[in-house]
N, C-alpha and C positions, 0 to 999 in steps of 0.2 A: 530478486534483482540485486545486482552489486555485491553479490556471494564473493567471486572469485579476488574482487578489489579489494574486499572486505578483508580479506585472508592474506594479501599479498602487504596490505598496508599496516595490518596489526602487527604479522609477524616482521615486519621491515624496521613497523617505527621501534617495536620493544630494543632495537638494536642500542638507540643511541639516547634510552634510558637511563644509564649509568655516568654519563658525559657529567666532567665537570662545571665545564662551560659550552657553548656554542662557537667552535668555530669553521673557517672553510674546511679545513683540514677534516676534520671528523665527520661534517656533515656531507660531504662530498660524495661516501659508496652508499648514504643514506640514499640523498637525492636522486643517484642514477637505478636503485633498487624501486622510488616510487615513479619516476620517469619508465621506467620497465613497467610496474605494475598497472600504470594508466595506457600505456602504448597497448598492452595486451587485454585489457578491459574497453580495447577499441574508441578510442577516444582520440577525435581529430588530430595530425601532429601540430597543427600552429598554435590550439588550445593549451597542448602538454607541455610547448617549449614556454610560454606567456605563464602557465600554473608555476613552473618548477623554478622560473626567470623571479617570479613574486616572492615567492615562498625562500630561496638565496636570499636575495635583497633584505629580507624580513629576519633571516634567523640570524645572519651575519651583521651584529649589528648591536643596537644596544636596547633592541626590545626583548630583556628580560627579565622577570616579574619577580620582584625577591621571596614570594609564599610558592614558586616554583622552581622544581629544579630545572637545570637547560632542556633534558628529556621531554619531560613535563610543558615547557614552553616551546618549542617544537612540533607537538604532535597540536597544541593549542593554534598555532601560526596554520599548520596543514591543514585543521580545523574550518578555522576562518576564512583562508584558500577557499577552500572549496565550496562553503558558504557563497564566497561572494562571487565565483565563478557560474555557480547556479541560480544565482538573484539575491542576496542576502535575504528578505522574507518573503511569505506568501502572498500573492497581489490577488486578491480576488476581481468577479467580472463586475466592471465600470456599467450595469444597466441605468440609463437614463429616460424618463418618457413611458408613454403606453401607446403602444407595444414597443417595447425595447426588442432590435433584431439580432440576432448573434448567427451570424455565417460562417460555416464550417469548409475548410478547403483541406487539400490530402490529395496521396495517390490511390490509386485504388488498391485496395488489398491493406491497408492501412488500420482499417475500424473504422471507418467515419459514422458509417450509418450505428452503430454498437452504441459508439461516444452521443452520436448524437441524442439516443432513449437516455442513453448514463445521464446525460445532463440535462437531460428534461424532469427523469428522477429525481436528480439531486437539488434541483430546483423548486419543484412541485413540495418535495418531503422536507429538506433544511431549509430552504425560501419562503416554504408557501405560496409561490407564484399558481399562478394560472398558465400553461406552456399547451403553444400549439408547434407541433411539426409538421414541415411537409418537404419532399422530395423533389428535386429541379432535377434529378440524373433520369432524364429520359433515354440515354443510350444501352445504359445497364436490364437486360432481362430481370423482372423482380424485383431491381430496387424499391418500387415504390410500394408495391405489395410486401418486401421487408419492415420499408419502416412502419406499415401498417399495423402490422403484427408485432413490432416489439412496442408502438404507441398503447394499442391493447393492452399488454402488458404492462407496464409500468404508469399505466392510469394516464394520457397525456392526451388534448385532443390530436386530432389526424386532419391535413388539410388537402382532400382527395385531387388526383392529378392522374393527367394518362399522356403516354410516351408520344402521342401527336403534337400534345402542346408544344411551347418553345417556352423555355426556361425563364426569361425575364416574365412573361404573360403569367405563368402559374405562382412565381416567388409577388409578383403585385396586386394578385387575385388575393392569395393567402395573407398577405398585409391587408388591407381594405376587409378581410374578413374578420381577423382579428379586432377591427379599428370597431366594428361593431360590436362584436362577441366579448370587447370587455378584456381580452389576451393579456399578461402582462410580460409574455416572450414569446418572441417568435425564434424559432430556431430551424433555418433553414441549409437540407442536406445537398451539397452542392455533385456534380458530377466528379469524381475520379478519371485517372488515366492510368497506365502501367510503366507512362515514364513522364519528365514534364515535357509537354508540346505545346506550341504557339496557340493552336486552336483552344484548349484548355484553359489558357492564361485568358486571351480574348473575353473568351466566353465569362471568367469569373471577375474579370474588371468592370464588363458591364453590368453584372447582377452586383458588385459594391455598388459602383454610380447611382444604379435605378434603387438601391432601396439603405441604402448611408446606414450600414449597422455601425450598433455602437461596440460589438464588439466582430473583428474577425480572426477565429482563432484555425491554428493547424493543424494539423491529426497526425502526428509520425510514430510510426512503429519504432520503439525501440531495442527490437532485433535488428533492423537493420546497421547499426551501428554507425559508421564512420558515411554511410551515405545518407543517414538520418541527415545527417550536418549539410551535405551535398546538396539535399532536394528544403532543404527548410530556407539555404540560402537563395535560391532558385526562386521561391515563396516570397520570401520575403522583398525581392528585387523587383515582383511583379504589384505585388498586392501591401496595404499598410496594415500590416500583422499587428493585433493588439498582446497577442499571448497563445501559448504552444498546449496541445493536449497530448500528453506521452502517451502508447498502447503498448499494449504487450509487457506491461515491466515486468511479470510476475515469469515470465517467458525467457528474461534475460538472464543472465547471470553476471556478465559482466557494466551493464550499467554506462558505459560510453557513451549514447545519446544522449543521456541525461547530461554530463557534464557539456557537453557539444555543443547545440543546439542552441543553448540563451547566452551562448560567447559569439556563436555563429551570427543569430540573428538582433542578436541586443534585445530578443523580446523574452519576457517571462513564461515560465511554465507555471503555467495557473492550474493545469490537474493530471491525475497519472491515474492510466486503468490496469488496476492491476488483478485479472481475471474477465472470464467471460460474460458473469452471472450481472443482469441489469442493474446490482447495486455495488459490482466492483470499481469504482471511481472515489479517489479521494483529493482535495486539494495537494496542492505540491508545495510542501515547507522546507527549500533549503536547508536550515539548521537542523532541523530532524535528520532528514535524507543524510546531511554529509554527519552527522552521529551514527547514522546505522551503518555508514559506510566503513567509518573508523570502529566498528564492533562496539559503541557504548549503546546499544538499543536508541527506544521510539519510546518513551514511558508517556509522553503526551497524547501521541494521536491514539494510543494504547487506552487512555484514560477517556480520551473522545468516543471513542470505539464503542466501550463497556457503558458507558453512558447511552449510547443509540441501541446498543442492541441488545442489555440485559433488561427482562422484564421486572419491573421495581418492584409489582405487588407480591409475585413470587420469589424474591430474593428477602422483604421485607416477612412473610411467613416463614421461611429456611428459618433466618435469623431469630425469631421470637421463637421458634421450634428450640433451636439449640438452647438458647437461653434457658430454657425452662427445664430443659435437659433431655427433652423428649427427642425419641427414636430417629437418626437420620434414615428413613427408607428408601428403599427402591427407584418408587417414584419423584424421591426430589433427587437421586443421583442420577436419572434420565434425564431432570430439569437440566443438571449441570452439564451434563455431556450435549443437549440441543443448545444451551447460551454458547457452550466453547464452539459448538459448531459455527453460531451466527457470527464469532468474534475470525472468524477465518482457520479454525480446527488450533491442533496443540503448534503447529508449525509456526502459523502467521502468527499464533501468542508468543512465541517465545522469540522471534525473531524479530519485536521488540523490546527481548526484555534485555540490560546491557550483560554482557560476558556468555549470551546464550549462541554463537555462533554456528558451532559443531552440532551441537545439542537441537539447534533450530532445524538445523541442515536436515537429521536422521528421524526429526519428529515430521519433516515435510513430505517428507516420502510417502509413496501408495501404501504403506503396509501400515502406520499409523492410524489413517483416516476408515480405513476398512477396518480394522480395529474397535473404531468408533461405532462405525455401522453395525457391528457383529454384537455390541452390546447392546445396543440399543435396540436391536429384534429380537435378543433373548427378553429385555423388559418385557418388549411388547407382546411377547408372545406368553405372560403370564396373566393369572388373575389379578384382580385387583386386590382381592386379599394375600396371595401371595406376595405382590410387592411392596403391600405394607407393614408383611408376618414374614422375612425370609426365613426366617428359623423354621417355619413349618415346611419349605420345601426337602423332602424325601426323596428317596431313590426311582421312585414310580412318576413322581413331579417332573426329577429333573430328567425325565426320558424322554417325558412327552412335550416340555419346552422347549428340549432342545430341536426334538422333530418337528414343532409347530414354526422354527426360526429356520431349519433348513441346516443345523449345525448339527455338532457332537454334545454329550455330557462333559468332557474337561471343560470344553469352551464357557458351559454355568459354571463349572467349579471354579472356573478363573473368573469368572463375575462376581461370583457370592466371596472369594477373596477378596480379590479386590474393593467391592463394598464395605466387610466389616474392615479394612486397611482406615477406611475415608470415614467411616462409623468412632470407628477410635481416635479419630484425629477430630473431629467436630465434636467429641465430648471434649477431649484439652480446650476446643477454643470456647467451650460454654462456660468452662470454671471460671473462676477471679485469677487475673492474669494469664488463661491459658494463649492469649494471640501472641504474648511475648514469646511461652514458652515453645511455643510451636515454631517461631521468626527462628528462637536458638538453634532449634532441632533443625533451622530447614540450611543453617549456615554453615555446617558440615558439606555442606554440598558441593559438588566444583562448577565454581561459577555466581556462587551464591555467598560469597561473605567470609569463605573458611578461609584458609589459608592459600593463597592463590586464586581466591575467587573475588570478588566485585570489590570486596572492600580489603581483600587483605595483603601482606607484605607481599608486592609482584605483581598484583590483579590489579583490577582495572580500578582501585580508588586508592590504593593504600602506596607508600613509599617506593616513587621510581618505579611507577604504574601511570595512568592515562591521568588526568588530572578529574578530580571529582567535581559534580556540574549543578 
């Protein structure tokens, strides 16, 4: 998501980098360069003319910070823009009570039933709630046998319903049953349409009235772009909207709903699914978001990330392995490739790291993550003592691995290189000082520190670069 804004606003802002000061004059084919870059990243026009109206106002003026240059202060104003266009911080769900209700409303085709497991997950697992869901969309073939089936999955009770019932009777069933059972969310999936209709609206104003959630949030795709904005206002005019749940981000590239949408409605985007997999959902943090937008990375929710999803016992052995100076094998560079998997493969890694933009773009691609695959059934497809003795793999070895993976022999020899590459490099970080001396080696890089990279003359930290954060 926000690839194309990303790319359109980096290369726009490095323009007016060298600027003595800020004034109309110079900032002028800036403005109309990111007024282009948000129009085409599909972003409402009343939103664009109010973004670009603010961000005038702001740079024209005498808000400039003497430890920055005007360039510098500038891309800081666009910064904050956009921050507070999209809520300035993350509001999480206001649950009060047991059972606290959270009502879910959308078009169809939207994700609602998807969001609805995602947030029953990420409730269950970061919350520790107790979550029951159940299905009011009697019109939909299989909705209710969906949400059954992704409840299963992501461990959530299911609060059984059949397409006879009427909608208010099953959503007050399902309350009263939780009221026993102890629930401490109910999270109820409401019906879809394929556009907004009166009957729709009716129906889901009475399911607020009859069961007063404390939260009612929306479900908008955002591919649809500039009609995300369209049907949220729609939402928002029928129903009292607490907060917005983005789909599809990973889907977009230009990112437009995102800015849309909580100008549209004045209500928060409290979470963004970005993929299909029941634990693609994460909160929505303004300031991150409009960092990644501006190409300086995510290094936080990066840091959240690697905390939920690397396993500590096995990172904490690596560690004492290296230390002592003992053999990096096979098997803990399988560990490594299944963590980077968990963390969203090398793409989602890098496309929070700041100055990875390019770099994110071509590591996100199909031919990376199959890459991933391809090593990872050569491990598997060896002994255990081979992947902890690569040295003893032989020519007769590597035949028969590679036939047992489904591959060729270069495909190992591009594995056992590449290991001893990562072998050599976890021996420097075992010695006294090797993590510095590895940071050196790794700031040659572009993108990384060198010259033109994160920290250096032109990059994103160093003199008449983005400003350092």
């Amino acid at each position: 998501m926000f690839e194309s804004l990303s790319e359109r606003l980096s290369r726009t802002l490095k323009s007016i980098t060298g600027q003595a000061r800020l004034t109309e004059d110079n900032i002028k084919d800036t403005l109309r360069e990111v007024r282009r870059a948000l129009l085409e990243a599909d972003v409402a026009l009343p939103v664009v003319k109010a973004f670009i109206e603010r961000v005038r106002e702001r740079a024209v003026g005498q808000e400039v910070s003497k430890s920055l240059s005007p360039g510098q202060q500038f891309v800081k104003i666009v910064q904050q823009e956009l921050e507070a266009i999209m809520g300035e911080a993350n509001e999480g769900l206001a649950l009060k009570g047991a059972p606290s209700v959270i009502l879910m409303a959308g078009l169809q085709g939207a994700g609602k039933t998807t969001s609805v497991a995602k947030l029953a997950r990420f409730l269950r697992e970061r919350e520790k709630k107790k979550v029951l869901v159940v299905s009011v969309d009697v019109y939909r073939p299989a909705a209710i046998d969906q949400l059954e089936t992704l409840a299963k999955e992501v461990e959530v009770d299911f609060f059984a319903s059949t397409s006879d019932q009427r909608p208010v009777a099953i959503a007050e069933a399902a309350l009263k049953h939780a009221k026993i059972q102890f629930h401490d969310v109910v999270i109820v999936d409401t019906a879809g349409r394929l556009h907004v209709d009166s009957d729709m609206m009716d129906e889901i104003q009475t399911l607020h009235k009859a069961l007063s959630p404390q939260e009612t949030l929306f479900v908008v795709d955002a591919m649809t772009g500039q009609d995300a904005a369209n049907t949220a206002k729609a939402f928002h005019e029928a129903l009292p909207l607490s907060g917005v749940i983005l789909t599809k981000a990973d889907g977009d590239a230009r990112g437009g709903a995102a800015l849309s949408v909580r100008h549209v409605t004045g209500k928060p985007i409290k979470f963004m699914g970005i993929g299909e997999k029941v634990d693609a959902l994460e909160p929505f943090h303004p300031d991150r978001v409009a960092s990644r937008i501006l190409g300086m990375g995510d290094v936080l929710s990066l840091i959240e990330e690697a905390e939920r999803s690397v396993d500590k016992d096995k990172a904490d052995r690596l560690a004492k392995k290296v230390k002592k100076g003992e053999g990096f094998d096979l098997e803990d560079f399988r560990d490594q490739l299944q963590q980077l998997k968990k963390m969203g493969g090398m793409g989602g890694l890098m496309s929070k790291l700041p100055g990875m933009g390019q770099m994110a773009e071509a590591a996100q691609g199909a031919g990376a993550e199959k890459e991933f695959g391809k090593l990872e059934s050569l491990i598997n497809s060896m002994t255990p003592k081979e992947r902890r003795k690569p040295e003893i793999i032989n020519g007769s070895r590597k035949r028969r691995i590679a036939a047992g993976a489904g591959l060729q022999v270069p495909d190992i020899n591009r594995l056992l290189k590449q290991h001893k590459q990562m072998q050599k490099m976890m021996k420097k970080v075992g010695k006294k000082g090797g993590m510095q001396k590895m940071m050196r080696g790794m700031s040659g890089m572009p993108g990384m520190g060198g010259p033109g990279g994160v920290g250096g003359p032109g990059g994103m930290g160093g003199p008449g670069g983005f400003p350092r954060r």
